[in-house]
C-alpha positions in Angstrom: 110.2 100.5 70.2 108.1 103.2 71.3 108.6 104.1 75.5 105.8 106.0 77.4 105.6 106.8 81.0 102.0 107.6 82.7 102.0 110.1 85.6 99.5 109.0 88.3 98.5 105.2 89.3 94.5 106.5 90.4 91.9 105.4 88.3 92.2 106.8 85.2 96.1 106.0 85.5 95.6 102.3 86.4 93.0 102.0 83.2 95.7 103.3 81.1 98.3 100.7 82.0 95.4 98.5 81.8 94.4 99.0 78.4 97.6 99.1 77.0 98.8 95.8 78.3 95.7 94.3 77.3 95.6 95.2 74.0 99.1 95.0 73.4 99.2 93.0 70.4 96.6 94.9 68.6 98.2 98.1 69.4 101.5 96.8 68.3 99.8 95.2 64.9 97.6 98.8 64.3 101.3 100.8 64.7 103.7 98.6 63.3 106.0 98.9 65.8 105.8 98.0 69.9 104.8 100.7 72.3 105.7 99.8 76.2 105.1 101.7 79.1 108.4 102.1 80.9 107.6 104.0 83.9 104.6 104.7 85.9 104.7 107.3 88.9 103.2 107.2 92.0 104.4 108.5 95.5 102.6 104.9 97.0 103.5 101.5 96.7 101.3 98.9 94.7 102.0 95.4 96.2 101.6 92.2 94.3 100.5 94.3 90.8 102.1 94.2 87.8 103.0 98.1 88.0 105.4 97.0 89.9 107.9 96.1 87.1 107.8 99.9 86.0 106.8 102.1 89.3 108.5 105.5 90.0 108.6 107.6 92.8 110.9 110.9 91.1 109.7 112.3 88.1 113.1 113.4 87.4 113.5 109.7 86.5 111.0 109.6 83.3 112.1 113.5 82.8 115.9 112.5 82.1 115.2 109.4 80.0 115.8 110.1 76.4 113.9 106.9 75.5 110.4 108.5 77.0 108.9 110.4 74.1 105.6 110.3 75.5 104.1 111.4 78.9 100.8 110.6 79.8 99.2 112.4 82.5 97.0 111.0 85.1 97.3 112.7 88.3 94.4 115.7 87.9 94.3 118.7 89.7 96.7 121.9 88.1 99.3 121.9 90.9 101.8 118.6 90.0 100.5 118.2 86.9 101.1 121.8 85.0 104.9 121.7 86.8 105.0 117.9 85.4 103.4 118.5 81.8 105.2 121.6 81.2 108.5 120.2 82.2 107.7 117.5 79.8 107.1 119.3 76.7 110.5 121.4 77.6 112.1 118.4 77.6 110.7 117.5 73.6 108.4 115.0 75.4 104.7 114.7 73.8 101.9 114.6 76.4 98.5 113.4 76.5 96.0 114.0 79.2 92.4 113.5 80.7 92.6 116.2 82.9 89.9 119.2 81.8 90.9 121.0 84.6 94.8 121.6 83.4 93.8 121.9 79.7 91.0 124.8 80.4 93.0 126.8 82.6 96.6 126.4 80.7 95.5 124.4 77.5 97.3 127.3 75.1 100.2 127.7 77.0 100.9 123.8 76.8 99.8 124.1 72.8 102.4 126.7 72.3 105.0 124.8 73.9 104.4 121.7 72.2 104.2 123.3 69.4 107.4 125.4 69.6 109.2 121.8 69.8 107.6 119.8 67.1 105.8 117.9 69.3 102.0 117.2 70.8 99.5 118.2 73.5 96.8 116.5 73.5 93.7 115.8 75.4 90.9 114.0 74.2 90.0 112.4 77.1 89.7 115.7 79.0 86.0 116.2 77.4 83.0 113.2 77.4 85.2 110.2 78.6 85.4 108.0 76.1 83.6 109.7 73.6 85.7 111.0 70.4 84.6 114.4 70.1 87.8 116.3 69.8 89.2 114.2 67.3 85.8 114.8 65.4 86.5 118.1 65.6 90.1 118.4 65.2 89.8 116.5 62.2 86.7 115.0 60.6 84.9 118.5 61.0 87.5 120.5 59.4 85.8 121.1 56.1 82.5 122.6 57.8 82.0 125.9 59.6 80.5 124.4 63.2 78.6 127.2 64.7 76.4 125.3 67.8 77.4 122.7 70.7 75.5 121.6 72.9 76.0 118.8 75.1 75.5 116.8 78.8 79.1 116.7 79.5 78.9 115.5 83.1 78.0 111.9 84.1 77.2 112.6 87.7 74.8 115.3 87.6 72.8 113.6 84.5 72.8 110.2 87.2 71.4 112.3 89.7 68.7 114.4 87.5 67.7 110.7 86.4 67.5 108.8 89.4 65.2 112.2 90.7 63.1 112.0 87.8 62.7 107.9 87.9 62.3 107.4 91.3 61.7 111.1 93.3 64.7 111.2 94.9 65.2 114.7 96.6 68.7 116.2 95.9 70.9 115.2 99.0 69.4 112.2 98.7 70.3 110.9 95.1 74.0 112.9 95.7 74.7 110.4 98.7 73.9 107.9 96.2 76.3 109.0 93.4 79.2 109.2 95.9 78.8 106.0 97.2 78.4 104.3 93.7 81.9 106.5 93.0 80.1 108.7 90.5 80.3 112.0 92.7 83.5 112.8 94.8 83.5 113.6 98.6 83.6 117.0 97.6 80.8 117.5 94.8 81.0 121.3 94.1 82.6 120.7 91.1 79.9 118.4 89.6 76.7 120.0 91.1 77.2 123.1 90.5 78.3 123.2 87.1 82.0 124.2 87.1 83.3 120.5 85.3 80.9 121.3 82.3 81.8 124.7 82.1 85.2 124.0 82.0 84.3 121.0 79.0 82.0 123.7 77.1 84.8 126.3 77.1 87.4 123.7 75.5 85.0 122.4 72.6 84.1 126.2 72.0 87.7 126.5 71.8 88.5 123.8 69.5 85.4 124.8 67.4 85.8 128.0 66.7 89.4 128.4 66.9 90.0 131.2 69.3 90.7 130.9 73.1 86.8 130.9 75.1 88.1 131.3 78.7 86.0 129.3 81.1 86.1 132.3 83.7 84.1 134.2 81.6 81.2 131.4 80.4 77.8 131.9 82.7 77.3 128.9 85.1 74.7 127.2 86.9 74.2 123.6 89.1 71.6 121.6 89.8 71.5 122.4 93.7 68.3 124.3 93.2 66.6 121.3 91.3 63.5 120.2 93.2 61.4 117.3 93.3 58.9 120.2 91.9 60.7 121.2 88.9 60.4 117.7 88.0 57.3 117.0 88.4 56.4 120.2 86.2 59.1 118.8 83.8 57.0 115.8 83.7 53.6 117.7 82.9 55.0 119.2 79.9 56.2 115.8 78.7 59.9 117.3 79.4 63.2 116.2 80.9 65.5 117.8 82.9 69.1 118.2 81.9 72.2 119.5 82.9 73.3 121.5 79.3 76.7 122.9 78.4 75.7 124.9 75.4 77.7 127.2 73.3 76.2 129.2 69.6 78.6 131.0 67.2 77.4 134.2 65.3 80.0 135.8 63.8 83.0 137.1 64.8 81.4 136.1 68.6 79.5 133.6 70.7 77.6 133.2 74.0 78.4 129.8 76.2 76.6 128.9 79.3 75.9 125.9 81.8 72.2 125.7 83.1 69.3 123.4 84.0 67.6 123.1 80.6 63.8 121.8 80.3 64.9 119.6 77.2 62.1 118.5 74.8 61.3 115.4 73.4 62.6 116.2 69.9 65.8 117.3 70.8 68.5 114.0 70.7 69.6 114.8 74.6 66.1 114.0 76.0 66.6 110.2 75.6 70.7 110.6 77.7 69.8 108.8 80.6 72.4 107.6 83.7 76.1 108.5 83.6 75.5 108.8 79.9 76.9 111.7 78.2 75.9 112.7 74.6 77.3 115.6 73.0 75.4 117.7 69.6 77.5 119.5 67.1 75.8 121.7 64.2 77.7 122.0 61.2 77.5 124.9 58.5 77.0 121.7 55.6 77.0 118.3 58.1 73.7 119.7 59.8 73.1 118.0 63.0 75.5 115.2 64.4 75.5 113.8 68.1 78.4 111.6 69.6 77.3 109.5 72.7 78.8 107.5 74.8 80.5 106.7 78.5 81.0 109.9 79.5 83.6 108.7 82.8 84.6 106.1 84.7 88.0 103.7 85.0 88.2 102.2 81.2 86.3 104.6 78.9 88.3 107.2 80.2 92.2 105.4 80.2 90.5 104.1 76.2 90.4 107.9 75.1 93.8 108.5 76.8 95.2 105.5 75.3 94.3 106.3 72.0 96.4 109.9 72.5 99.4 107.7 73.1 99.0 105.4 70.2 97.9 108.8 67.9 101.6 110.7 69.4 103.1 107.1 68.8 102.5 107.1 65.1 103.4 111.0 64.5 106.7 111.0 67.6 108.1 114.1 65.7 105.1 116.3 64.6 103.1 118.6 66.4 99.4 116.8 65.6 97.0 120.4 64.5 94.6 121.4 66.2 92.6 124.9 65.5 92.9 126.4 68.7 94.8 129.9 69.0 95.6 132.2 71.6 93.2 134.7 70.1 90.3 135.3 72.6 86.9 134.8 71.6 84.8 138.0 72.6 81.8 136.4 74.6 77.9 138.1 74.3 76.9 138.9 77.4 74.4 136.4 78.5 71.5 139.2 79.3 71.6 139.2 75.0 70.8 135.5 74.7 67.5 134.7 73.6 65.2 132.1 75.0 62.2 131.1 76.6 61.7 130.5 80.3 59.5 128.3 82.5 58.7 130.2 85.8 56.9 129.5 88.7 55.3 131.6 91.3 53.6 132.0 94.2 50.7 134.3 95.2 50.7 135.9 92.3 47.0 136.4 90.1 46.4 134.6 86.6 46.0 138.7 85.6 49.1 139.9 87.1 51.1 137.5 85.5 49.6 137.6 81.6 49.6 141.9 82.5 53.6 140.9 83.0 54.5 138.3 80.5 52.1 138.5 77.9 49.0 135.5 77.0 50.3 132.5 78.3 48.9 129.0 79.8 48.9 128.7 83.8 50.2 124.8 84.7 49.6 123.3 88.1 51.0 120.1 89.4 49.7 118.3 92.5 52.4 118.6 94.6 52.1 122.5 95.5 49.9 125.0 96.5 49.3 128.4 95.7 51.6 127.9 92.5 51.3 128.3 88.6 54.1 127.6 86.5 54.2 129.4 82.9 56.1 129.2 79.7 57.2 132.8 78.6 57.3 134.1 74.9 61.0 133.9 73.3 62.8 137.2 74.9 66.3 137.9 76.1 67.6 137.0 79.7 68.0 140.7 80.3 64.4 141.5 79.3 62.9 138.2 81.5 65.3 139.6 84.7 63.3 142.8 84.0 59.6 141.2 84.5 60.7 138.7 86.7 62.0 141.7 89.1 58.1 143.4 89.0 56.3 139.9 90.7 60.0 140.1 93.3 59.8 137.3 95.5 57.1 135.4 94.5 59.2 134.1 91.5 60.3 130.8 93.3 62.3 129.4 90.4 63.3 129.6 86.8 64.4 127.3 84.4 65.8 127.8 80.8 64.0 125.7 77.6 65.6 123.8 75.2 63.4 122.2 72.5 
């Protein structure tokens, strides 16, 4: 008999019992031995619901029991849940969790400790929900050199870009209708403006390249600034518009951002649509590969967690390997990333702007005045900021390409 305990009866917490008990038999069959939860901690009471049998109000309770070899943590947030997950792996407990959040800020730290005990950290669910992209990487990518991911690693703000693009929603529109559908919290920031992916992008660049990208450091954008505009250009040139988490190895170094991409219609992310998150990895032999799936939500979610616990379950005393060290990974300053960059303006000439970016095809859309939008030539960010200064305020948006 294998015992686990799950911290947190939220969402993700409640899917995990969930799952587990539901698939008990299969889970038992697939391990060859029975794995039970014993405890599940909550500070509030759960009337009438089968948690019941195992609810926990002292952590101290699952910390002390020698028959808990594995934690599963569901709480989120890095305040509880480091104190909780740490104390865990002290204690030789293995720990799983969904929680992107803990595992960017103190993912090596836990590692080490886990590590230093024969036992394991891990986190698959912390990065496209359900979708199995660490283990990809952990272990069916091992024999290639991966030097590019790139990937729509948050299911709220690809709703929202949709639903604006399907049905013109303006911005504060759509986002009152991702919170009350549950897909967007009270409190967006996190979403919108880009910090969830970043903190995604900087794990899989992590796990990718094997040396510590710190989140911190990775450029970041939202889609606040996303207009009902942007998509209509978007729609001219037979483009979409995505939220990207992108990362490129070259060398001993990479760059990793979050922005607004224009994506084209031959890249595999134009057709991710809803709450859908899809996630492209480019291997030095596999070439191109793209994992897709539920990127959130109650069951996809508690699935990827769940199938951490049944993975520790099978391995209780060995610390599962994963390529990620404590060596950081020197990041290129994003002004040295190339690309090209749609722009509009405003009250600027056809002549001033070819005498400032070079030949280039003026696009107008309907719904403004006054207005040309423009594809530049590839350049560096640096070298764009530098034009883009000389027409000052007349530039009235950018946004990156992605073909």
């Amino acid at each position: 008999m294998v015992y686990a305990a799950i911290l947190g009866y939220g969402t993700v917490g409640s899917g995990i019992f969930e799952v587990l008990r539901t698939n008990q038999k299969i889970i038992d069959q697939r391990l060859g031995k029975a794995l039970r939860v014993k405890y599940v901690l909550d500070l509030r009471e759960f009337p009438g619901d089968p948690v019941e049998e195992v609810l926990v109000h002292d952590f101290d309770t699952i910390l002390s029991d020698p028959e808990v070899e594995i934690v599963a943590e569901a709480m989120g947030g890095i305040g509880a849940a480091y104190t909780f997950v740490k104390k865990a792996l002290e204690a030789g407990k293995n720990v799983c969790t969904s929680n992107e959040a803990l595992v960017a800020e103190y993912g090596v730290e836990l590692m080490e400790i886990a590590r230093s005990k024969n036992r394991s950290f891990l986190f698959e669910a912390s990065c496209g929900g359900g979708i199995p992209i660490i283990r990809a990487l952990n272990e069916s990518l091992t024999a290639d050199v991966v030097d590019e991911i790139s990937g729509i690693l948050n299911g709220t703000t690809n709703y929202m870009l949709w639903k604006m693009e399907t049905e013109g929603c303006e911005f504060a529109e759509v986002l009152k209708e991702a919170q009350a559908k549950g897909y967007a919290e009270a409190d967006p920031t996190a979403d919108v403006e880009g910090h969830d992916a970043c903190r995604k992008i900087a794990i899989l660049s992590s796990l990718a390249y094997g040396k510590f990208v710190n989140y911190k450091e990775v450029y970041t954008e939202g889609i606040t600034k996303i207009t009902p505009a942007d998509i209509a250009y978007a729609k001219k040139l037979g483009r979409k518009i995505r939220l990207l988490a992108t990362s490129r190895r070259t060398g001993d170094t990479c760059y990793a951002m979050v922005s607004p991409f224009l994506v084209g219609d031959g890249n595999p992310l134009y057709g991710v649509n809803d709450v859908f998150n899809a996630i492209f990895v480019h291997g030095n032999m596999l070439g191109d590969a793209m994992f897709y799936g539920s990127g959130a939500g109650k069951l996809p979610t508690a699935s990827a967690v769940s199938a951490d616990i049944v993975e520790i379950a099978a391995h209780l005393h060995e610390s599962l390997r994963s390529d990620w060290t404590s060596e950081k990974m020197p990041l290129q300053e994003i002004d040295q990333v190339t690309g090209r960059f749609f722009v509009r303006v405003k009250g600027v000439s056809d002549e001033e702007i070819r005498a400032v970016f070079g030949p280039t095809d003026l696009i107008t859309i309907e719904e403004v005045e006054d207005e040309y939008g423009f594809v530049t030539m590839p350049m560096k960010q640096g070298d764009y900021k530098n034009k883009a200064a000389m027409l000052g305020s007349r530039v009235v948006s950018m946004i990156r390409m992605k073909d």
